[in-house]
SEMARGU-262103 format. One record per atom (N, C-alpha, C, O): x negated, y negated, z negated; residue in one letter. Coordinates in steps of 0.05 Angstrom, whole numbers, plus 5000, padded with zeros to 4 digits. Atoms other than C-alpha are relative to their C-alpha. Layout:
# residues N
XYZA...
***
This chain:
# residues 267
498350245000X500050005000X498349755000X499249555011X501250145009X494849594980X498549895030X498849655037X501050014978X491049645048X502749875018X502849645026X497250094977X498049575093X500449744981X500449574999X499650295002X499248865047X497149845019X497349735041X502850204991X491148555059X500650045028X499849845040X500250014972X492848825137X501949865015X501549825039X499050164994X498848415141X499749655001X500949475013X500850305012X495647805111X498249935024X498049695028X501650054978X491047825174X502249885018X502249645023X498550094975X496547775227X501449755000X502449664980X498850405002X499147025247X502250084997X503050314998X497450055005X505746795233X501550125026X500050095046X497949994980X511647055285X500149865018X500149955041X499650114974X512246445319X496949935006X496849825028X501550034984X504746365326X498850185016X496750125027X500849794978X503846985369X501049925026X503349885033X498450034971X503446845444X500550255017X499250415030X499049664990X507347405463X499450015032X498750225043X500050044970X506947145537X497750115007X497450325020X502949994996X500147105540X499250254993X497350315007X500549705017X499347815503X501250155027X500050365031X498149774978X503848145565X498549925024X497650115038X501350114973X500747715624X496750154991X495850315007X503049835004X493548005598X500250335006X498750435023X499249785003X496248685588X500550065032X498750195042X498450044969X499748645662X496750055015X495750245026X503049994979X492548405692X498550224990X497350315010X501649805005X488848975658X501650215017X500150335032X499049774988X493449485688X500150025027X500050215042X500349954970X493549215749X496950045012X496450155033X502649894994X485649205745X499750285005X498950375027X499449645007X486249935732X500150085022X498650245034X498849804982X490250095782X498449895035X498549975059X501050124974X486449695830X497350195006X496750235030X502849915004X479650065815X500450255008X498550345021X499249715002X482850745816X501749985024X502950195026X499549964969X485850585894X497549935017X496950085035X502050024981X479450195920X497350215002X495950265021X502149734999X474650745901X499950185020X498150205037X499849764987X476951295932X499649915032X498250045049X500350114969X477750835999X497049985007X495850125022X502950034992X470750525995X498450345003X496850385022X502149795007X467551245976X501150165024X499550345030X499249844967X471651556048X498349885019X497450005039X501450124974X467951066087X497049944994X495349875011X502950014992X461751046061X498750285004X499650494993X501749705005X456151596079X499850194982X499850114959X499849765021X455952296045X497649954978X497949984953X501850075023X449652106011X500349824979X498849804959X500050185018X452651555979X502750034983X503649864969X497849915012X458551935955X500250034967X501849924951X500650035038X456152115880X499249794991X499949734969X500250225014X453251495871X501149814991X500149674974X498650175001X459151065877X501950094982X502349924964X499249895011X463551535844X500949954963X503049904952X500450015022X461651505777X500249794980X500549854956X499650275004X461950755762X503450014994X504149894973X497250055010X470350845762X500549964974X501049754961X500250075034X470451005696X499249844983X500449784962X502350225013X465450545672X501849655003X501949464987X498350294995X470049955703X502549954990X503249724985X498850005014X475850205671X500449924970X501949794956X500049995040X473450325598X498649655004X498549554982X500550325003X470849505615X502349845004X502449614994X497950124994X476749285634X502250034971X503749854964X498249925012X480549615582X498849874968X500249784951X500250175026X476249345524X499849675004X500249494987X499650395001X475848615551X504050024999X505249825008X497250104997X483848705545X499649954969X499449724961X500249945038X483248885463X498649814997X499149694977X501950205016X478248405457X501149705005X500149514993X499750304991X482747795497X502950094976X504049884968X497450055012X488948015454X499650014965X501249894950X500250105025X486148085385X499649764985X500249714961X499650385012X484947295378X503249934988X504049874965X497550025005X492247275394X501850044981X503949914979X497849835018X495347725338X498749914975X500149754963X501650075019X490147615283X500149684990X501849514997X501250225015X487547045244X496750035004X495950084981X502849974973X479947095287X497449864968X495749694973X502450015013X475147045215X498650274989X500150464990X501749855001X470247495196X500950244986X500350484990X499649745018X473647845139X502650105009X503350335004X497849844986X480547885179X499150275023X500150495025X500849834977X477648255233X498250344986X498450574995X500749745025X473748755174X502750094997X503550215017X497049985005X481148845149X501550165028X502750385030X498049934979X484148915212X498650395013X499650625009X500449784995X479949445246X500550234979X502050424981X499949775024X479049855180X502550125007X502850335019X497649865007X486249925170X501650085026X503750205026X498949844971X487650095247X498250235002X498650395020X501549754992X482350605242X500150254978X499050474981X499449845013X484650915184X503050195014X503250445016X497549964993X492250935213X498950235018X499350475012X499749904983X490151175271X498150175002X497950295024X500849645007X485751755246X500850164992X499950394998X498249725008X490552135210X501749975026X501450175041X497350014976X496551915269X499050105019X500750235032X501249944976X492052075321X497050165009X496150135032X502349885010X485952455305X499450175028X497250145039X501349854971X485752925372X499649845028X498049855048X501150204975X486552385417X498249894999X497049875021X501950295009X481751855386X497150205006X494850105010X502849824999X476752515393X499649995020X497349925027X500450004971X477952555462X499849725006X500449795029X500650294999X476951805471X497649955000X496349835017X502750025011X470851875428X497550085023X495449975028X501049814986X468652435477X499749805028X497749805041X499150034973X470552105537X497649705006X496349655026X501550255004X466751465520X496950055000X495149925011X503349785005X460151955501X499850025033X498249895046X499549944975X462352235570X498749855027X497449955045X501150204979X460851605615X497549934978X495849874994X503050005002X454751525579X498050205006X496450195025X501649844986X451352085578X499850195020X497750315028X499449894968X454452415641X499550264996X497350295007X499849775005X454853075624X501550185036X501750405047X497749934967X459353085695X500749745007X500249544993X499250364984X461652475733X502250165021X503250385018X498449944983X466052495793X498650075021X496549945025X501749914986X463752915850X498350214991X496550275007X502049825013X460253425807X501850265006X504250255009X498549755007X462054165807X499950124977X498350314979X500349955024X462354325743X502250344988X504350424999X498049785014X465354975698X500749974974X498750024960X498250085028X468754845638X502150134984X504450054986X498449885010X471455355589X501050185019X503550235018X498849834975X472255825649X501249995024X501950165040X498650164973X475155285697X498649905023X497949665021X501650094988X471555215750X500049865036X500649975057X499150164976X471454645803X499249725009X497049674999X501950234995X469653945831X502049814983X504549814985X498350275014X471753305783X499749815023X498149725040X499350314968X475252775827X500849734977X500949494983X499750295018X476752295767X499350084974X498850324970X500750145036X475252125692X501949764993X501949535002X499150215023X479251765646X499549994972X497850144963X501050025024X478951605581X499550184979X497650194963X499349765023X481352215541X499750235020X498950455012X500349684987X481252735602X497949925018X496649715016X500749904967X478152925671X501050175015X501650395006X497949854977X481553185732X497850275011X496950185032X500649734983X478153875758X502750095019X505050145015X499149884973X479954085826X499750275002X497250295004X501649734996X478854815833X499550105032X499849945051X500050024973X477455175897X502750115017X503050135042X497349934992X484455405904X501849775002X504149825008X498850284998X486854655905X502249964977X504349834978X498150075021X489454755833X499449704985X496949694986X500950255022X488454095791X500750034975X503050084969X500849935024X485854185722X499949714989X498949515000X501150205023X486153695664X498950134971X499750324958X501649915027X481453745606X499249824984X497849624988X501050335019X480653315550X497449984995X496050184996X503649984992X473553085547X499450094968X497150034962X500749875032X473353395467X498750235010X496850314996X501749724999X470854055502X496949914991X495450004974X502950084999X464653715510X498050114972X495850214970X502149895027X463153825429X498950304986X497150364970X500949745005X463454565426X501450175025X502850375021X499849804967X464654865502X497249815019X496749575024X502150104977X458054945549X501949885025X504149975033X499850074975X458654525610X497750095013X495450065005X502049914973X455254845672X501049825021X503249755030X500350334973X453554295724X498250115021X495750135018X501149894979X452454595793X498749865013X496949955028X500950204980X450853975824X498149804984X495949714993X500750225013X449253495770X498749715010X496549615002X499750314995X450552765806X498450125029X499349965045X500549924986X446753135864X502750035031X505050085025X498849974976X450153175939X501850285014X504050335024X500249624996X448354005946X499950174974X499750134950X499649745037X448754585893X498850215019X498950235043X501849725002X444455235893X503250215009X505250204995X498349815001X448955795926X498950265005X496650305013X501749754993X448456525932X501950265012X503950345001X499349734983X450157145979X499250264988X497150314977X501649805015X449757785956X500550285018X502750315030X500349864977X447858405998X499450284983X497550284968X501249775021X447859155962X500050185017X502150245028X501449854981X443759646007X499250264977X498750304953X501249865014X441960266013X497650024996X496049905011X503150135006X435260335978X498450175025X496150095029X502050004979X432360716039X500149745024X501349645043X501250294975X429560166076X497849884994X496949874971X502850195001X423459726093X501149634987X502549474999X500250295021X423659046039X499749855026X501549745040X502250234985X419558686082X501649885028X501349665038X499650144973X424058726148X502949844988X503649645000X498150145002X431058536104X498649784987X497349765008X501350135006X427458016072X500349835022X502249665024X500050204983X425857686130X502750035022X502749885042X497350044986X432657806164X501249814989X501349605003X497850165018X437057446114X498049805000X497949785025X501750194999X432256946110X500049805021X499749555022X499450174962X433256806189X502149955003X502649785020X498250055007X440156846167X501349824986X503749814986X498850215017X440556226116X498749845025X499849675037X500750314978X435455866168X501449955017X501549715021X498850064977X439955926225X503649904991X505349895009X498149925005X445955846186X501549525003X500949324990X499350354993X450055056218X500049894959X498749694951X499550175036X451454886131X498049934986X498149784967X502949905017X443855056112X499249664994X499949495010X501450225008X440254416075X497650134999X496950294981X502949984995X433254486108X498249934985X496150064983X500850215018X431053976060X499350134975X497850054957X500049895028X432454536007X498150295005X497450405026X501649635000X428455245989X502950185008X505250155000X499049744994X431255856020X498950214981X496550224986X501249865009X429556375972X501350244991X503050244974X498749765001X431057165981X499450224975X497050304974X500749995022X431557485915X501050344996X503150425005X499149734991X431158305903X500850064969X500149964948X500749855028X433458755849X499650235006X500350265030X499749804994X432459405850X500850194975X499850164952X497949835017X437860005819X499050205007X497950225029X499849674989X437260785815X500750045024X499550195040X498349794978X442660835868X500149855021X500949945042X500250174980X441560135904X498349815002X497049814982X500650205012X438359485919X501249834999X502649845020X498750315001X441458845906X497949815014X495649765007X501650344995X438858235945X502749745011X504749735025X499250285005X441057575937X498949685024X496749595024X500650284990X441056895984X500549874985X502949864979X499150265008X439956275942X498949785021X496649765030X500450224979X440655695990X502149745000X504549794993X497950245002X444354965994X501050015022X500050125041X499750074968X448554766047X499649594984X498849474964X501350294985X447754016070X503049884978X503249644978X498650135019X454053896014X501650224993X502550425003X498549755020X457054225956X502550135010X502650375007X497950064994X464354135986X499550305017X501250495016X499649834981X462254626035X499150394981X498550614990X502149725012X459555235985X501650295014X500550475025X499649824991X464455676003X500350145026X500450385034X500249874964X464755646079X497150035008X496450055032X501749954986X457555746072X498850304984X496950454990X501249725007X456856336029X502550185013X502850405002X498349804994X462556656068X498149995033X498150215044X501550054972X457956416139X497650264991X497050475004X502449785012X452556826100X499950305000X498450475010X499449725003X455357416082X500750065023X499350265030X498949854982X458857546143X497450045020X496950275029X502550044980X452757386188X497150174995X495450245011X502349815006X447757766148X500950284991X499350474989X499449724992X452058346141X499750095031X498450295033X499949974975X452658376218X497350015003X496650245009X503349984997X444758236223X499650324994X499450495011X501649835013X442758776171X501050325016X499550515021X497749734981X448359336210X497850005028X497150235035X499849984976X445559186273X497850085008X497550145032X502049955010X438759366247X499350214988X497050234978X500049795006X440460026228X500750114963X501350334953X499449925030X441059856147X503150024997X505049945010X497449895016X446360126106X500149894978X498249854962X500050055035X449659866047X501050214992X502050415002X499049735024X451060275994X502250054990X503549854982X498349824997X455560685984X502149844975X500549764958X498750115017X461860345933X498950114975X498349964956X500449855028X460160865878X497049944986X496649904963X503450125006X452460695873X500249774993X498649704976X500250235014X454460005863X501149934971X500549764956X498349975041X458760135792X498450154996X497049994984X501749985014X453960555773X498549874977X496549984968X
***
């Protein structure tokens, strides 16, 4: 009680609140908002692919600015603007609104951590608690995951304090992908090796720019080998590990290798 009196003693009189002025601010921040969160997406269509993550990531950053120069133009307004009202005031809004609101204010917390230390941005492919897909926005308390089935995922950015994030791309253009090829183990290394190999180089998605690198295991009953390779953008991962597979199965066939047999691979 004692707190809810000293937090009323802060706020001006009734009729000195300019309520006008409090709604016309409010108004321009939303329409900032909404302005930032249509021109983005336009500018970031027309500019080059390389300049796609870079621009990206700034949304958020313009928002959470916009949204505290609003709090900061309307607390004059409501308050009494000295040193110990404004002690007063926050305290007792940050008490309220830790018991009233405690999961959101986390995700807020998070979300704010979030555009700092970028854990993911927009444009990233990221996996999250088992969700796995490209973020197309950030706001304050969530982020939008895309998956590759064109589901849209929201996640409050609280995972962040006890769920790994895996970041395929991290603010990067391309992501590490991989093909996987299970043979039978009679055969010469040396000639699949350099098949699949001629297989990511020749392949239209390949990022030249990036390592090709053919990776073996070897099982009792088979071997495993692996293409890790980029294509020229993340967007494309799966039309290029499906370009892969199909093209270096057809190679390796045509070449006399065999894969192995279904049962050798559960093994």
């Amino acid at each position: 009680m004692e707190i809810g009196f000293e937090f009323l003693k802060t706020l001006k009189n009734f009729d000195q609140i300019a309520f006008f002025r409090i709604v016309v601010i409010i108004v321009i921040g939303w329409a900032l908002i909404r302005l930032v969160e249509r021109i983005f997406p336009i500018v970031d269509a027309r500019l080059p692919g390389r300049f796609r993550l870079n621009l990206l990531p700034w949304a958020p950053v313009f928002r959470l600015l916009i949204i505290l120069t609003v709090i900061v133009s309307i607390i004059p307004l409501v308050i009494k603007p000295t040193a110990n009202n404004l002690l007063i005031f926050f305290g007792a809004i940050g008490i309220a609104v830790g018991f009233a609101l405690k999961e959101f204010i986390n995700s807020i917390i998070a979300g704010v951590l979030a555009v700092y230390e970028r854990p993911y941005r927009p444009g990233d492919w990221v996996e999250i608690d088992g969700i796995y897909g490209e973020v197309r926005s950030m706001d304050l308390r969530t982020l939008k995951i895309v998956t590759p089935d064109d589901t849209q995922v929201l996640l409050p950015h609280k995972k962040i304090w006890d769920t790994p994030i895996l970041n395929a791309s991290s603010g990067k253009r391309d992501l590490q992908c991989m093909a996987h090829f299970y043979l039978d183990p009679e055969h010469d290394p040396s000639v699949v090796k350099l098949k699949l190999h001629d297989v990511a180089l020749s392949s239209s998605y390949v990022n030249l720019n990036r390592p090709i690198v053919i990776v073996m295991e070897e099982h009792p009953w088979y071997s495993h080998y692996k293409i890790r390779a980029y294509p020229i953008d993340g967007r494309d991962q799966f039309q290029f590990i499906t370009d892969l597979t199909m093209r270096g199965k057809n190679v390796l066939r045509s070449a006399g290798i065999k894969s192995a047999a279904p049962c050798s691979r559960e093994s």
